[in-house]
C-alpha positions, 0 to 999 in steps of 0.5 A: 475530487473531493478528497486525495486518499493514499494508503501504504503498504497493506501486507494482508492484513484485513483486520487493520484495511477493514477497519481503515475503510470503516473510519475513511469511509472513501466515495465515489467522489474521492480518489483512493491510490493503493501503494502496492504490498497489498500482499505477503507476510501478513494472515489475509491476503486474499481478503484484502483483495477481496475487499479492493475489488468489491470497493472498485465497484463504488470508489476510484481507485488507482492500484501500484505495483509494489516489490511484493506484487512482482514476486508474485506475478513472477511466480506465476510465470516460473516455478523456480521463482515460485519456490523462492517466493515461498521465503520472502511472503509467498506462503502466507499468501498463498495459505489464504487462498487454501481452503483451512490454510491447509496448503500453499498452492498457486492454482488457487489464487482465481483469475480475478485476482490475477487480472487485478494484479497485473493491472497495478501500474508503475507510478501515479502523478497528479498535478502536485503529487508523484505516487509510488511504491518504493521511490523515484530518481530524483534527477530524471523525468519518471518517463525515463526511469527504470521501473526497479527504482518505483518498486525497490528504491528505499526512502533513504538520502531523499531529495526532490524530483526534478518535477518540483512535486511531491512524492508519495510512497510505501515500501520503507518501513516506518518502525515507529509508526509514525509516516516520514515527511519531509514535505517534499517526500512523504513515506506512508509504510508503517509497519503494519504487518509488523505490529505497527499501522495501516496508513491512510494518508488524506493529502489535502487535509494533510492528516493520516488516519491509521488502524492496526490489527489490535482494532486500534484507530487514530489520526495524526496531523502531518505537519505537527506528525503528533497524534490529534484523537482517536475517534473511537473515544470521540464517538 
């Protein structure tokens, strides 16, 4: 592959992801790990995906099942779960699957999205980096994990896996906006449905692209965590 490409928790927000794309430009040459709360909280879930299925179709992709994901798959399953989720990003979900966000009803998601969903896997490893969504035991092979810890665990007291590998993840927001690194772990939620960025995190180049729902784009370098330039000024 010509790049590693590691995008954190998207919350529905379309204008950022769109964006995000435009500048990464991704190609069938690189591989894109999706870290999973692609929905909930933010305006356009149902875009965002739109959005990954029609990229699937030119670029690599790999998909991780993230806390939010859970939700959602539960309340397909149960409708009392689905009367919970409606408290914790199920009615914004849903509303952008509503014709004029008028109503919050699970029978408009389609199928394709479903089938999407329900493909997202627990973790990702390459031969350097571990991929997930919330965090790993450090102690025990992933084979051995229970699959709370890959959707749940936070990125707090954070110490290498057993594996030697890096580990790369979402689900902890970064309220500053900038990703935490700690070299042997790396988290990549910064806040984007929250009034902070989409991160795209380039592994080898160890630099992190970011948008946000202002339209705004920047890249960070990642061992200096400083801001290198805006390419819309560069352009």
């Amino acid at each position: 592959m010509d790049r590693l490409l590691a995008i954190g928790d998207i919350h529905g927000c379309l204008t950022s992801l769109q964006l995000l794309i435009e500048k990464v430009q991704p190609t069938s040459e690189d591989l894109l790990v999706i870290l999973g709360d692609v929905i909930s909280r933010g305006p356009d879930t149902k875009g965002c995906i739109d959005l990954l299925i029609a990229l699937e179709q030119d670029v690599p992709m790999v998909f991780l099942m993230g806390n939010h994901e859970e939700f959602m798959l539960d309340a397909h399953e149960c409708e009392i779960a689905c009367g919970s989720w409606m408290y914790f990003g199920g009615e914004e979900t849903l509303l952008s699957y509503a014709p004029d966000y008028q109503s919050a009803d699970i029978q408009n998601v389609p199928d394709s999205h479903w089938e999407l969903i329900e493909s997202f896997q627990d973790y990702f490893e390459t031969d350097e980096e571990i991929f997930v969504h919330g965090m790993v035991e450090p102690d025990e092979p992933l084979d051995q994990q229970d699959s709370t810890a890959f959707r749940w665990l936070k990125f707090e007291d954070v110490q290498p896996h057993i594996s030697g590998k890096q580990v790369i993840c979402g689900h902890t927001s970064q309220k500053s906006g900038i990703p935490a690194n700690l070299k042997h772990a790396i988290c990549i939620d910064t806040n984007a449905c929250r009034g902070g960025w989409l991160t795209c995190l380039d592994v080898k180049a160890e630099i992190a692209h970011q948008t946000n729902e202002e339209s705004e784009y920047r890249i960070l370098d990642m061992n200096s965590m400083t801001v290198m330039g805006d390419r819309e000024t560069e352009d």
